[in-house]
MDTraj code that builds the backbone (N, CA, C; nanometers):
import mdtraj as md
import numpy as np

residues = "UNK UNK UNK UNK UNK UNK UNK UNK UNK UNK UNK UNK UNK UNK UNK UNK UNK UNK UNK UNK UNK UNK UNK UNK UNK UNK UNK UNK UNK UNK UNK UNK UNK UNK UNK UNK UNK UNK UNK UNK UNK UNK UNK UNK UNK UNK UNK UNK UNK UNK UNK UNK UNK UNK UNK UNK UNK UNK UNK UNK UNK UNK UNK UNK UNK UNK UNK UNK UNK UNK UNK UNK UNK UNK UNK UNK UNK UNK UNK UNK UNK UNK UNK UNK UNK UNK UNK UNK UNK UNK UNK UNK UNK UNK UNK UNK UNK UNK UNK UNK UNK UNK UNK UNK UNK UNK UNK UNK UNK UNK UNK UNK UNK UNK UNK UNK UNK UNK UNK UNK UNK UNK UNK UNK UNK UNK UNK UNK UNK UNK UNK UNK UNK UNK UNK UNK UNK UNK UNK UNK UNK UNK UNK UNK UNK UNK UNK UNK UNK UNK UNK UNK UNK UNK UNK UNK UNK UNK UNK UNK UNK UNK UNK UNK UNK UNK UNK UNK UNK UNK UNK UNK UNK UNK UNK UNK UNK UNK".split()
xyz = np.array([
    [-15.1826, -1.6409, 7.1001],
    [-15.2611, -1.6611, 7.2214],
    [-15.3054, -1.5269, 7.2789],
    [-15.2439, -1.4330, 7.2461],
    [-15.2055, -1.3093, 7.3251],
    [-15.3596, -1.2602, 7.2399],
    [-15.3497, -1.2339, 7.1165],
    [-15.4864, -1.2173, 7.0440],
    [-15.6263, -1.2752, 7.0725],
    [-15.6101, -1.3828, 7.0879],
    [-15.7173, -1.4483, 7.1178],
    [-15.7432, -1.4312, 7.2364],
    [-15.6952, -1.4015, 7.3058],
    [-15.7172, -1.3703, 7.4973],
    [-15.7954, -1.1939, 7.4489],
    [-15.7594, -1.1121, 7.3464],
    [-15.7759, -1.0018, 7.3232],
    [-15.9257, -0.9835, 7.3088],
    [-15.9303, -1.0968, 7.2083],
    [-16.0801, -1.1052, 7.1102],
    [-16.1629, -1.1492, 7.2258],
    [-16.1329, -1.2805, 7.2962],
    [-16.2228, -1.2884, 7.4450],
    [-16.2374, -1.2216, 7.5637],
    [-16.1585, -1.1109, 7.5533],
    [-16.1959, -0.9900, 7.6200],
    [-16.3249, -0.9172, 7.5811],
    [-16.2933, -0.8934, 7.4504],
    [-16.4006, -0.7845, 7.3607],
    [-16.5053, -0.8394, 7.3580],
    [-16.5402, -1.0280, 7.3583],
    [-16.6547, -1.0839, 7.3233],
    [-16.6881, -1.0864, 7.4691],
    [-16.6504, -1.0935, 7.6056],
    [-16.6831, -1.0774, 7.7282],
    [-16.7156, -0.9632, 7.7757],
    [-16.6841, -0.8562, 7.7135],
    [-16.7328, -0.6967, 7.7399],
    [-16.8423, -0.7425, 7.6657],
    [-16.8749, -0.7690, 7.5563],
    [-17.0083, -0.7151, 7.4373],
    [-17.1328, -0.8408, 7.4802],
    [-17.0458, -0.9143, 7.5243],
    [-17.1682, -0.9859, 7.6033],
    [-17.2106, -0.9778, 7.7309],
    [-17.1234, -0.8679, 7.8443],
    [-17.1423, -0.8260, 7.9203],
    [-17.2373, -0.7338, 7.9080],
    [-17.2453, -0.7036, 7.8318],
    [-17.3182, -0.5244, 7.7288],
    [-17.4230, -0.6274, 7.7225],
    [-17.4533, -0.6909, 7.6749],
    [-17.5804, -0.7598, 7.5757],
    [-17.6736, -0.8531, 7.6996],
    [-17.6368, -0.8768, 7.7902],
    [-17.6641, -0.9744, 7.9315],
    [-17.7214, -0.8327, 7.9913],
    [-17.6466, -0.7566, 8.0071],
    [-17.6899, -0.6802, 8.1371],
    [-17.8016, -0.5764, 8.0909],
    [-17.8494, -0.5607, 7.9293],
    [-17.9177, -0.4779, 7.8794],
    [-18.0303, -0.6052, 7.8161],
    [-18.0396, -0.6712, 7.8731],
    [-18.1584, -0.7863, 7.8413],
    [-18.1644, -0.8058, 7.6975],
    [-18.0648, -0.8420, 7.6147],
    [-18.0676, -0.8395, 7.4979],
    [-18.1237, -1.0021, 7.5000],
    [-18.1981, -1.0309, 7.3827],
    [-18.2468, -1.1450, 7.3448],
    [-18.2267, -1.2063, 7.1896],
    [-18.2185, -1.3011, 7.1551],
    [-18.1464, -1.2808, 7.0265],
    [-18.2305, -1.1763, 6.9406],
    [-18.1693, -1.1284, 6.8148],
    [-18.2012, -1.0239, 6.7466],
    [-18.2271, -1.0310, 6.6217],
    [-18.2830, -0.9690, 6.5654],
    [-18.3131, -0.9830, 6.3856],
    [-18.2304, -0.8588, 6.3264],
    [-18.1963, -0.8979, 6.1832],
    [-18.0486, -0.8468, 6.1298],
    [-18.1225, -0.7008, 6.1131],
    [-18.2464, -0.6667, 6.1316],
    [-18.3228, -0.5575, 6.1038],
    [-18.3510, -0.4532, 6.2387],
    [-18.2863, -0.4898, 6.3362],
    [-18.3073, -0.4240, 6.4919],
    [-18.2049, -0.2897, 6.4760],
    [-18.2523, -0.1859, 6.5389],
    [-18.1334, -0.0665, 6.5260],
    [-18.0417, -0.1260, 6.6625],
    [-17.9512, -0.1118, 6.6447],
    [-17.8090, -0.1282, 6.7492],
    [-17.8671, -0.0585, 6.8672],
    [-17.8235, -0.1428, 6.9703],
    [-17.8771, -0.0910, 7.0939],
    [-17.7196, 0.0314, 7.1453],
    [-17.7851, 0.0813, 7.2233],
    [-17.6793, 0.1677, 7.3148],
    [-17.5316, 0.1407, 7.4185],
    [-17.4744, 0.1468, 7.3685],
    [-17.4018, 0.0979, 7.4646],
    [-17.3622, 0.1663, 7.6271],
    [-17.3741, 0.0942, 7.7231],
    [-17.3863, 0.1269, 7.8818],
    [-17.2583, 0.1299, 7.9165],
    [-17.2219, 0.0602, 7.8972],
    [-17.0286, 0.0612, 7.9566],
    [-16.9194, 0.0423, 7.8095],
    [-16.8475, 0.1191, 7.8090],
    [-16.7533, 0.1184, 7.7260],
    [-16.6225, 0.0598, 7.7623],
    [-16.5929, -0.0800, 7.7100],
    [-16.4846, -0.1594, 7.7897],
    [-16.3615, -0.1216, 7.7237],
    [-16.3245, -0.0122, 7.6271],
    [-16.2015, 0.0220, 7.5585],
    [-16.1405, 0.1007, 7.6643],
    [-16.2243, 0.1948, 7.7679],
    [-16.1697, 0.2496, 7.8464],
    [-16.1479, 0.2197, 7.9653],
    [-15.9748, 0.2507, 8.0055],
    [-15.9130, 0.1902, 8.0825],
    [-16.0173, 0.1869, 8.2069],
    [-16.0674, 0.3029, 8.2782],
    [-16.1592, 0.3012, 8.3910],
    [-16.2617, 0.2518, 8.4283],
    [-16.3241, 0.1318, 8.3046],
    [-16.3865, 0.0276, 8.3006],
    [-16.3509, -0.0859, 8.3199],
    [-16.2191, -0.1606, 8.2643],
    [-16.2018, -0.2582, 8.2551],
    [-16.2189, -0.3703, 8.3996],
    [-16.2401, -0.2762, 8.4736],
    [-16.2729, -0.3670, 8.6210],
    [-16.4392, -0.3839, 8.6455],
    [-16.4978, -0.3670, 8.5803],
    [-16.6655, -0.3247, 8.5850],
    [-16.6931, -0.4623, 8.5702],
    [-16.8076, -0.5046, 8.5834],
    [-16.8369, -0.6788, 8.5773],
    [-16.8991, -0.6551, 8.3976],
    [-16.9268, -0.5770, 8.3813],
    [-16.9670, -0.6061, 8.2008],
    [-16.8535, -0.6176, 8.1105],
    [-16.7128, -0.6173, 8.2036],
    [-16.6101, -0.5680, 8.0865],
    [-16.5094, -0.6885, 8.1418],
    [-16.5419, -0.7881, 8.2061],
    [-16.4341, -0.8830, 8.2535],
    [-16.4343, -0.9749, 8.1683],
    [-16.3149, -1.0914, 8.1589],
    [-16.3290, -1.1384, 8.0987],
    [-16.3612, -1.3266, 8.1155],
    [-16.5138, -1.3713, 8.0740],
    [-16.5161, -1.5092, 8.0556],
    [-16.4583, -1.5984, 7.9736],
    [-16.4870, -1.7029, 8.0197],
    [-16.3726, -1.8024, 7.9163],
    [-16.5790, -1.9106, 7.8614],
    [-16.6818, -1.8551, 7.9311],
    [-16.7836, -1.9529, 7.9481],
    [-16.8971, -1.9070, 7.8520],
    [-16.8767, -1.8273, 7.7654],
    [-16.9303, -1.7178, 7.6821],
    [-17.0258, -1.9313, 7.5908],
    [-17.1786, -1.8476, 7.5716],
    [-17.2664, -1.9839, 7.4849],
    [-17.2163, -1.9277, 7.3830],
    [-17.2287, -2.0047, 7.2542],
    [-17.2983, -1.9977, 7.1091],
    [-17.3556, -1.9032, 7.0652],
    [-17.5020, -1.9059, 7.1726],
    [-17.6011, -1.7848, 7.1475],
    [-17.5455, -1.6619, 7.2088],
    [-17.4364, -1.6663, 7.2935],
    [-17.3603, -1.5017, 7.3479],
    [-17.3117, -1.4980, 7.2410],
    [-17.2010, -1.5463, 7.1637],
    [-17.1035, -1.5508, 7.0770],
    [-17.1594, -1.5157, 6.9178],
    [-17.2688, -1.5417, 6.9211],
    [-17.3354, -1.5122, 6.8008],
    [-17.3915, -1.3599, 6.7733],
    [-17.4288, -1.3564, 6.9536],
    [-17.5110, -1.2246, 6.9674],
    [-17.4041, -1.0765, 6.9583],
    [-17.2898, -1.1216, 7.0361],
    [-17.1743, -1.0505, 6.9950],
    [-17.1144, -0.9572, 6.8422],
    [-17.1154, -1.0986, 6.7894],
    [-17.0472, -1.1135, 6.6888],
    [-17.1345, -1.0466, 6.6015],
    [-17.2889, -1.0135, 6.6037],
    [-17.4031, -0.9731, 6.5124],
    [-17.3678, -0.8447, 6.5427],
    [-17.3475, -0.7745, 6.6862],
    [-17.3365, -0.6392, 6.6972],
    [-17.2192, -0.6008, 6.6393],
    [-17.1267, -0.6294, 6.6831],
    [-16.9813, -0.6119, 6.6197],
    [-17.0104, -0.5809, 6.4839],
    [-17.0767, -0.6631, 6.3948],
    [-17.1111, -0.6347, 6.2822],
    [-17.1765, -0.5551, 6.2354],
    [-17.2995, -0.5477, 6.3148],
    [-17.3310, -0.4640, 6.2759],
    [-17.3152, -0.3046, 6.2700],
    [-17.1858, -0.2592, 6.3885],
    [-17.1904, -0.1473, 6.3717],
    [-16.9881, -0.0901, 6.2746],
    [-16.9858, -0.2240, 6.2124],
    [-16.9153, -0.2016, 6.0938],
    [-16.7287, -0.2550, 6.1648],
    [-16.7578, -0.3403, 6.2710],
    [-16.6122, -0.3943, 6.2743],
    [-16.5680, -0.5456, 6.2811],
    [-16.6190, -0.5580, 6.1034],
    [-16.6187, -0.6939, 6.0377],
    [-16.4713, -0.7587, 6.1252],
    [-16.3623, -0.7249, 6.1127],
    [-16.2473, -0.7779, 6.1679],
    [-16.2458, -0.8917, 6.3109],
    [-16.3240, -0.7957, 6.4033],
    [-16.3264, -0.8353, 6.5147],
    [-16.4556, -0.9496, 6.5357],
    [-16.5845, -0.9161, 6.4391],
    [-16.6633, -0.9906, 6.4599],
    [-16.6322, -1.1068, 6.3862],
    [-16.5178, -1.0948, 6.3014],
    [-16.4939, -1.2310, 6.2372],
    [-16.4346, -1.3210, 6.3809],
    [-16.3436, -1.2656, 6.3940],
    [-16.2781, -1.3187, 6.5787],
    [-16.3407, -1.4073, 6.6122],
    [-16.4779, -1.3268, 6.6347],
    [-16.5864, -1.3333, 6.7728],
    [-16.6290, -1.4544, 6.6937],
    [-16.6916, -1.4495, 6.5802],
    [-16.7534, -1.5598, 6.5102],
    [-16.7038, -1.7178, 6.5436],
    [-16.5663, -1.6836, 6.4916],
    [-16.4716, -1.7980, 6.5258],
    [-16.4372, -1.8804, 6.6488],
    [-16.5059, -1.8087, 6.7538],
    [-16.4557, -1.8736, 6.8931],
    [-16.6192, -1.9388, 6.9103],
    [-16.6800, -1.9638, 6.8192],
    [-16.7944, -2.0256, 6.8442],
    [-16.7628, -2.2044, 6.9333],
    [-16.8017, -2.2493, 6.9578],
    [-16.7998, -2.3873, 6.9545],
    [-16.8807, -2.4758, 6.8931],
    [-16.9536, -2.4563, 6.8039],
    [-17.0863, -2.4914, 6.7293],
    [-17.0573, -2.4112, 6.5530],
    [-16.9411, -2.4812, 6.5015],
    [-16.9034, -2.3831, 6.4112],
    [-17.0098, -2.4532, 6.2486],
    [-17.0744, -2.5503, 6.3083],
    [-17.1850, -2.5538, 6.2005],
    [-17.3205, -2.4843, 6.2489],
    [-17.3452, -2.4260, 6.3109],
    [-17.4557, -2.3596, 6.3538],
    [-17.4828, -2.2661, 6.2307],
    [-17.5738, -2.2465, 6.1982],
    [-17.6061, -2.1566, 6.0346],
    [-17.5582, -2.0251, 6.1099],
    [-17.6709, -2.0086, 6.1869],
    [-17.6283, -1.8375, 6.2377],
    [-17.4655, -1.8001, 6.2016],
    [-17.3780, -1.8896, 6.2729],
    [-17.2385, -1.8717, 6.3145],
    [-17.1713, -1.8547, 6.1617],
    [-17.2335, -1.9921, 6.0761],
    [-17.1952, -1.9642, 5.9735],
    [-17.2436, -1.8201, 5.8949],
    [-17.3299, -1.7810, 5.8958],
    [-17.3962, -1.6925, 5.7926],
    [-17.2932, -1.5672, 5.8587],
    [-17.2759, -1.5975, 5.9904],
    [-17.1865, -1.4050, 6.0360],
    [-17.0796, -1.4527, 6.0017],
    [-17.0016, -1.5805, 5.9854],
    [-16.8825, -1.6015, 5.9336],
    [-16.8721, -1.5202, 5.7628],
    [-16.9860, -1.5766, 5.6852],
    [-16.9878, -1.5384, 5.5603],
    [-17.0020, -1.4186, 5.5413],
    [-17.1007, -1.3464, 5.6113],
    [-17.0905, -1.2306, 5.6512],
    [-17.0094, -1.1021, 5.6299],
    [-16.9323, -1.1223, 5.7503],
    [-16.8052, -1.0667, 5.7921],
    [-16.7043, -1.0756, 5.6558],
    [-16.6756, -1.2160, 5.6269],
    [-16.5964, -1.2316, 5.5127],
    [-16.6073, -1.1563, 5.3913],
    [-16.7354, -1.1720, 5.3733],
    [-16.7864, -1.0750, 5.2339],
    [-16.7336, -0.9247, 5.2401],
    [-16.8245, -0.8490, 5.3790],
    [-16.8005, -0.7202, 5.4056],
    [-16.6363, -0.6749, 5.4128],
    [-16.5008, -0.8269, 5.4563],
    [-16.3873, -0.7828, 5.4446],
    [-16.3351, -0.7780, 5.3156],
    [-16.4209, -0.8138, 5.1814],
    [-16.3902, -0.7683, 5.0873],
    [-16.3699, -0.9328, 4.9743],
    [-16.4308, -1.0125, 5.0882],
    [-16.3677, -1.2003, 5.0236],
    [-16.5051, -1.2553, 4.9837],
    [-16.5530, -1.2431, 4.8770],
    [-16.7204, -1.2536, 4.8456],
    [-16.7010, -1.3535, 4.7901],
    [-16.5638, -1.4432, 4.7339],
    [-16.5745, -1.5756, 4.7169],
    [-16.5517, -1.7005, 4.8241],
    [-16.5160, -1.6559, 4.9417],
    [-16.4797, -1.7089, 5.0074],
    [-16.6459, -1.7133, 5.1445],
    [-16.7250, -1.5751, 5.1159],
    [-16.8309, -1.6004, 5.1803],
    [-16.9016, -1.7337, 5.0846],
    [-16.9116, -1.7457, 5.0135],
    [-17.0213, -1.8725, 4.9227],
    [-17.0394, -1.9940, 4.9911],
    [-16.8588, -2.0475, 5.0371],
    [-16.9023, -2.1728, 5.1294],
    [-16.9494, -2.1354, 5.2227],
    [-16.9527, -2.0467, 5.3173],
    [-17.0288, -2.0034, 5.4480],
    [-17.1213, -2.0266, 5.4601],
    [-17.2252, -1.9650, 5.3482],
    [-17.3761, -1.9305, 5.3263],
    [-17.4035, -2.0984, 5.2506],
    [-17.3135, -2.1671, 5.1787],
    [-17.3753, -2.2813, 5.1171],
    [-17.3834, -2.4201, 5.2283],
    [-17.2741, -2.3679, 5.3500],
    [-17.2897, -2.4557, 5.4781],
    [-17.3627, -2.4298, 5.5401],
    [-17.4102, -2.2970, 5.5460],
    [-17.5514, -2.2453, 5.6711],
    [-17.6629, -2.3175, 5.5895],
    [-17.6877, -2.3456, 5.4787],
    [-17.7882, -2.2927, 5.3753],
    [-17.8226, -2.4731, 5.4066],
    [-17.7093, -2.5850, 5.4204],
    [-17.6677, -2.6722, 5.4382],
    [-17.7742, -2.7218, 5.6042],
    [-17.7192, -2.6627, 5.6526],
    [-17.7676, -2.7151, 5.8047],
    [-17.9327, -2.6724, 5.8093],
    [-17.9832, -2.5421, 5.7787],
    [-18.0970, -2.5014, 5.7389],
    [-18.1305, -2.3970, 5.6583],
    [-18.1490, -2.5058, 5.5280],
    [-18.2451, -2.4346, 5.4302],
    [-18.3400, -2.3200, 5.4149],
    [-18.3884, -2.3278, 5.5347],
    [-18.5198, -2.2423, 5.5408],
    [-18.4662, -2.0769, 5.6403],
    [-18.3112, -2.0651, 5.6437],
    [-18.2859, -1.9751, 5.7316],
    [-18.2904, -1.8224, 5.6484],
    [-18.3692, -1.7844, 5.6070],
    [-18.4300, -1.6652, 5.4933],
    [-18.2348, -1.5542, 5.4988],
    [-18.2087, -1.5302, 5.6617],
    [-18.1406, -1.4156, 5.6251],
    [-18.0003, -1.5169, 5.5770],
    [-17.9865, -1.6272, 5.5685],
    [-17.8680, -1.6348, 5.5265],
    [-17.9142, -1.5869, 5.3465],
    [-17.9761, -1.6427, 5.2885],
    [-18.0353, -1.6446, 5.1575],
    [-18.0078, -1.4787, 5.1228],
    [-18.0916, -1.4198, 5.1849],
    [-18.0470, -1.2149, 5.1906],
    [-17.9346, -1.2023, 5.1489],
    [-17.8480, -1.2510, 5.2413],
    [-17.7058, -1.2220, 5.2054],
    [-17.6236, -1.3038, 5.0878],
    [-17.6866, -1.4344, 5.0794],
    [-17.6183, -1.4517, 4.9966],
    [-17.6958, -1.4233, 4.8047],
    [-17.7819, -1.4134, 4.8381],
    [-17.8507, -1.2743, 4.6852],
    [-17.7525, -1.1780, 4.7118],
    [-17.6840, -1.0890, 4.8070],
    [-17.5670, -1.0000, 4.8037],
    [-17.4484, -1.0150, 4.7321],
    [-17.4761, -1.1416, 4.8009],
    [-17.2794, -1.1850, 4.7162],
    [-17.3153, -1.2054, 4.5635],
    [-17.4408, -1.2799, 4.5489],
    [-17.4422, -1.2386, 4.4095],
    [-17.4202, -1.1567, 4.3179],
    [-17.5436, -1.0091, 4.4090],
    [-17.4896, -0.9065, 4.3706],
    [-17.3903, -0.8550, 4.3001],
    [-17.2908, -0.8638, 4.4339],
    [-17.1543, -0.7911, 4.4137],
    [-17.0921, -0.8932, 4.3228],
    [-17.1049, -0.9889, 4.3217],
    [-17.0099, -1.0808, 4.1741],
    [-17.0750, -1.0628, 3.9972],
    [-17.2087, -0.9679, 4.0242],
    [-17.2861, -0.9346, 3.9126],
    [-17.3664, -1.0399, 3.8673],
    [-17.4389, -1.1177, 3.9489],
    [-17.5032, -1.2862, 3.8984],
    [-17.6363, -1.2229, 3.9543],
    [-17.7216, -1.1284, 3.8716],
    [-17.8427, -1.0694, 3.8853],
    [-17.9825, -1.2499, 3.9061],
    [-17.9507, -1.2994, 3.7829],
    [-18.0331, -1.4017, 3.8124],
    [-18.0204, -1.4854, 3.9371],
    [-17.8490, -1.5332, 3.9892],
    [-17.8853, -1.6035, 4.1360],
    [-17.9483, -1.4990, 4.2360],
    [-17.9478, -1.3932, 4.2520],
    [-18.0049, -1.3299, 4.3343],
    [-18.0992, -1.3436, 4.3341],
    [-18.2032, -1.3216, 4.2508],
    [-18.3451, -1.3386, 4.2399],
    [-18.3549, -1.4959, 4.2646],
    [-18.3222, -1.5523, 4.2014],
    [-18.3467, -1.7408, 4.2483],
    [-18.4002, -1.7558, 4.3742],
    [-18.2344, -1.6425, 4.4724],
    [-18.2394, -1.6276, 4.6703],
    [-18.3913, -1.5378, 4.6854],
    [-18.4058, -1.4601, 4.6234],
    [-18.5536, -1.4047, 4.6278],
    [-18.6594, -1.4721, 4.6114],
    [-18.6324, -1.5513, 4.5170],
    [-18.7831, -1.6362, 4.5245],
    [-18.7561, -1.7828, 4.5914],
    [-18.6661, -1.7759, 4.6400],
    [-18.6055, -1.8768, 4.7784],
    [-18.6973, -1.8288, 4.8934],
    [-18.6948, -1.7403, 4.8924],
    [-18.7115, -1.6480, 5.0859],
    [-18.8370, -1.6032, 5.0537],
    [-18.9451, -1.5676, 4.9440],
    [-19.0740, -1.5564, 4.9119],
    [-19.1298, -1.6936, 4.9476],
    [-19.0736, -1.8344, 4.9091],
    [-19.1222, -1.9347, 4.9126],
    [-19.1322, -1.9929, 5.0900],
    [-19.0654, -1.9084, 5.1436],
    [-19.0404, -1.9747, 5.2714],
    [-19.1180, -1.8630, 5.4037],
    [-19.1163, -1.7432, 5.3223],
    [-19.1620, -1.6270, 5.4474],
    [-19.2615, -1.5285, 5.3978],
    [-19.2524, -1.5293, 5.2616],
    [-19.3596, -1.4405, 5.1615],
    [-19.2943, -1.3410, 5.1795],
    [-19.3508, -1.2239, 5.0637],
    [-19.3393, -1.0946, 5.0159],
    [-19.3268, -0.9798, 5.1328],
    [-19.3553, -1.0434, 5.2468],
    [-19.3830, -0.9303, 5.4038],
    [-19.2438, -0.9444, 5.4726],
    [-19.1597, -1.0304, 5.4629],
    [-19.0644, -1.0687, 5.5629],
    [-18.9398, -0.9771, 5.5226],
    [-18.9063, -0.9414, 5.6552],
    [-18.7724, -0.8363, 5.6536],
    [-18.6649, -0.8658, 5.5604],
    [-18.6451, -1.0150, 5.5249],
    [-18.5135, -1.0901, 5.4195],
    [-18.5758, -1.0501, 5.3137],
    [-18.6873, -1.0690, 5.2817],
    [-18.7661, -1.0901, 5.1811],
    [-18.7215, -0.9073, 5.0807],
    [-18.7754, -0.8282, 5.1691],
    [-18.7505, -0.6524, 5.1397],
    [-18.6310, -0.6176, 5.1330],
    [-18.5453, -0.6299, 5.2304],
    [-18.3573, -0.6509, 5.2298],
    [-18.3553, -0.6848, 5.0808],
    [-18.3665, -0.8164, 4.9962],
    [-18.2725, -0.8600, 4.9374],
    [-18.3258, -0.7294, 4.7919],
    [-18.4747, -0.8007, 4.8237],
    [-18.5540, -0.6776, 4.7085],
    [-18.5007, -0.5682, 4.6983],
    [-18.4984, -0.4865, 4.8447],
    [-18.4134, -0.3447, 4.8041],
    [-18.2721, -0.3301, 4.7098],
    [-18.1965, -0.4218, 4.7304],
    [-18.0590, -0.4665, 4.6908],
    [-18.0916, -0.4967, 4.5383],
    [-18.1525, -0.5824, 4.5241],
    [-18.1546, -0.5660, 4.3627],
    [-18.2437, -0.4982, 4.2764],
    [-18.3255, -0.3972, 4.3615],
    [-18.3662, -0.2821, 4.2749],
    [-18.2832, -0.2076, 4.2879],
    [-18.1526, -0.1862, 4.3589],
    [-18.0632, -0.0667, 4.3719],
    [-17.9898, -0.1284, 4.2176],
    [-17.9530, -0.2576, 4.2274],
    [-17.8564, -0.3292, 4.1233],
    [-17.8957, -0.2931, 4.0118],
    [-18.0174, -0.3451, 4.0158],
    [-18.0964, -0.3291, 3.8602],
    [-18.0729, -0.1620, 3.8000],
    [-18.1134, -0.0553, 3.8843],
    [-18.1290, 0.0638, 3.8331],
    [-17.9975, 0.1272, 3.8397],
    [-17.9049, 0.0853, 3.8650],
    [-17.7572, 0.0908, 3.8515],
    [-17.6860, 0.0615, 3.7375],
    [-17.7495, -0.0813, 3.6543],
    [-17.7155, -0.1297, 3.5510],
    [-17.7354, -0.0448, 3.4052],
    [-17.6326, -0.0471, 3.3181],
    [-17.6584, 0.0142, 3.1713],
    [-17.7809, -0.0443, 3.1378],
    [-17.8728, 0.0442, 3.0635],
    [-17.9669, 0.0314, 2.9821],
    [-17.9402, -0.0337, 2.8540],
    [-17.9602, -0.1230, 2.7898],
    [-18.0080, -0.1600, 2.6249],
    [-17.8892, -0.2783, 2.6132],
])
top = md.Topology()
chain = top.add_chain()
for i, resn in enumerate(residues, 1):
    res = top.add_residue(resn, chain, resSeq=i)
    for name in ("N", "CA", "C"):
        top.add_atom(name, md.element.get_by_symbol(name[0]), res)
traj = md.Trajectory(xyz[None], top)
């Protein structure tokens, strides 16, 4: 309990952070915004961005959980993920799978991304990521499949679309020759 009161601290600071800096939801391609109040330090923790709600949406919890991630503390954004209440929501799922992958469990992201993928098909960045997990399990052809998944749905211009591309031209030119 003691943890979980911990993690809804951190997701009540980062959505305190994300509310009070007009954050709106975000694309996995946005540079990390700045942070205004730092709720690790003790001389904050009384600040209204750093208190803690128990009333945090979906869309806070998601938005959280994306930053967390994105600036590399899979652990906690797994947390954050988890206190969703909407735990079929793709988003929720895809940062579940996410997170999981980046903690090193790339079989255990597959159902994530095959339940997001589940609720909506057409959600390009879950597809991104999961051409990743391919990746990293060495399944060059499902990746591309997720590529011409996310071409079929957003074309050759879309941020998922270049993401996954970059990823398996890194793969490809990585791979032994002959």
């Amino acid at each position: 309990m003691k943890n979980a009161r911990s993690h809804l601290a951190v997701v009540s600071c980062s959505l305190g952070f994300l509310l009070a800096a007009g954050t709106h939801a975000v694309a996995d391609f946005d540079p990390p915004v700045k942070k205004k109040v730092d709720c690790s330090k003790p001389e904050n923790k009384n600040k209204p961005a750093c208190k803690p709600s128990n009333s945090a949406s979906d869309d806070e919890i998601y938005n959280a959980g994306y930053w967390m991630a994105r600036s590399g503390q899979y652990a906690e954004a797994l947390a954050v993920f988890r206190m969703a209440a909407n735990q079929n929501d793709p988003r929720i799922l895809t940062g579940l799978g996410f997170t999981t992958r980046k903690l090193g469990n790339v079989d255990a992201a597959f159902a994530y991304y095959d339940r997001a993928l589940a609720q909506d098909p057409n959600f390009v960045l879950t597809r991104a990521y999961l051409g990743e997990a391919h990746l990293m399990k060495g399944d060059l052809a499902a990746a591309q499949r997720q590529l011409s998944e996310i071409q079929g749905r957003c074309g050759t211009s879309c941020e998922a679309y270049a993401q996954l591309a970059g990823h398996i031209a890194a793969h490809t030119a990585k791979a032994p020759k002959g």
